[in-house]
N, C-alpha and C positions, 0 to 999 in steps of 0.2 A: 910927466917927464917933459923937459924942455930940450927940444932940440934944435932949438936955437933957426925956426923955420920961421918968426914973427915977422912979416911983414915980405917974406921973397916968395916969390912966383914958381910955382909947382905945375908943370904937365903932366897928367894921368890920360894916358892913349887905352881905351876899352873899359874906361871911368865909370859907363851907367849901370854895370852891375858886377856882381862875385867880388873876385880879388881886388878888381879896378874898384869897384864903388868903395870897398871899406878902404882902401887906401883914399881915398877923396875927401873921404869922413875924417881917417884919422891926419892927414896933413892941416883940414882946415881944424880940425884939436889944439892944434900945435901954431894956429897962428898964420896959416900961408895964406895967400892965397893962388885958388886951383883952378887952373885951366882944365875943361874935361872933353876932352876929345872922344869921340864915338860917331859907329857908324848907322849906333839908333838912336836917333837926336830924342826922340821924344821919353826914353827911358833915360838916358843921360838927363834934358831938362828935369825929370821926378827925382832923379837924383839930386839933382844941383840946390832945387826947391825945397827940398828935406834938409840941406845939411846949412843953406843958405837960413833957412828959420833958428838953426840954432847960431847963426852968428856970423858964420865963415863967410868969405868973401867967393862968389863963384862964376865963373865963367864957359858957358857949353860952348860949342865950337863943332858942329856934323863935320866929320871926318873920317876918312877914308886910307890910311897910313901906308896904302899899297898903291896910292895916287899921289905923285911927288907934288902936283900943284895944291892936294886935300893938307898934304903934311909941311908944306911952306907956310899955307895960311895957318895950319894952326900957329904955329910959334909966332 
């Protein structure tokens, strides 16, 4: 399915695992690429590094979204 996500920039906030991870997965499917915000970097990066082998472009970012200077830097 194309949803027309090729080449724009996607933020997924609790990105390294469950609901966030497979969203991660399936934006970088579709072409984006994903910025992955979380507040356990290191299961974020296993994330990033899995879906970054199949192609996607990915970006980790340790963040903390209940800290307005964690969630400035992300974006």
């Amino acid at each position: 399915m194309d949803l027309g996500l090729r080449g724009k920039v996607v933020i997924v906030t609790g990105g390294a695992r469950g609901l966030g991870r497979a969203m991660v997965e399936g934006f970088a499917e579709e072409g984006a690429n994903v910025v992955v915000g979380d507040i356990l970097p290191d299961i974020a990066m296993e994330t990033s590094e899995k879906v970054g082998m199949s192609g996607g472009r990915i970006l980790t970012v340790k963040t903390d979204v209940t800290q307005k200077a964690d969630a400035d830097n992300l974006v």
